[in-house]
C-alpha positions in Angstrom: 66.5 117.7 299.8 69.7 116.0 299.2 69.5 113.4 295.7 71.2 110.5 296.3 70.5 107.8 294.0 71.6 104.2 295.0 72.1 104.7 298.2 69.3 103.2 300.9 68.1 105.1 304.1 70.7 102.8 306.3 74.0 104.0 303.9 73.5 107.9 304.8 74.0 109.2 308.4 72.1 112.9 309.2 73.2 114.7 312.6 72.6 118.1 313.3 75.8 119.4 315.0 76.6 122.6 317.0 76.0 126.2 315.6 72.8 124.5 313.3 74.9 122.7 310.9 73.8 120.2 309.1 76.0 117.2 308.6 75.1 114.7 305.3 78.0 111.6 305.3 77.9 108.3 304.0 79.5 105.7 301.8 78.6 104.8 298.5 79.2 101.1 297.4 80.5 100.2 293.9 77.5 98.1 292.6 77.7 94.5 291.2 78.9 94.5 287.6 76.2 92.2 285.9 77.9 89.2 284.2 78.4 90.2 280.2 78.0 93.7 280.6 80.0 96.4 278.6 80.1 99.9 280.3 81.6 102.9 278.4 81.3 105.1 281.6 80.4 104.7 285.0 78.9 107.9 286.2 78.4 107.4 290.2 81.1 108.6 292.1 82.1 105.9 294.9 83.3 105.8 298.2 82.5 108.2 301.0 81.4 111.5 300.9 80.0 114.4 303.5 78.2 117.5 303.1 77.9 120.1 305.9 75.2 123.1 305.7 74.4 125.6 308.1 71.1 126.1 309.0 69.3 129.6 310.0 69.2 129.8 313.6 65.5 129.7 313.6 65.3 126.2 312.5 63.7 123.0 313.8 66.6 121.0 314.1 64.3 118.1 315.7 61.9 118.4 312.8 64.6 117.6 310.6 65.7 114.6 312.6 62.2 113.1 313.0 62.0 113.3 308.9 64.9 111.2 308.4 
């Protein structure tokens, strides 16, 4: 489970690459600032990001695909 707040389904990419790994990437937008508003801090990080993890060697890599 990977927490991603903000984001929608078509924002992330999931691929399983060789050797089992993982591979989490994406882009996350700057929002809107709503007319008026003040912020003090701002505490989304923007722009893109990736995240690779292996997997055991045992896994269902198509399971994992079909859940996304």
């Amino acid at each position: 489970i990977v927490d991603m707040p903000g984001l929608k389904s078509g924002d992330i990419k999931v691929q399983v690459e060789e050797e089992n790994v993982l591979l989490i990437s994406g882009e996350r937008k700057r929002e809107e600032e709503k007319e008026g508003a003040k912020y003090i801090r701002m505490e989304r990080r923007v722009g893109k990001f990736m995240r690779k993890f292996t997997l055991p060697e045992n896994a269902n890599t198509d399971a994992i695909l079909q859940f996304v």
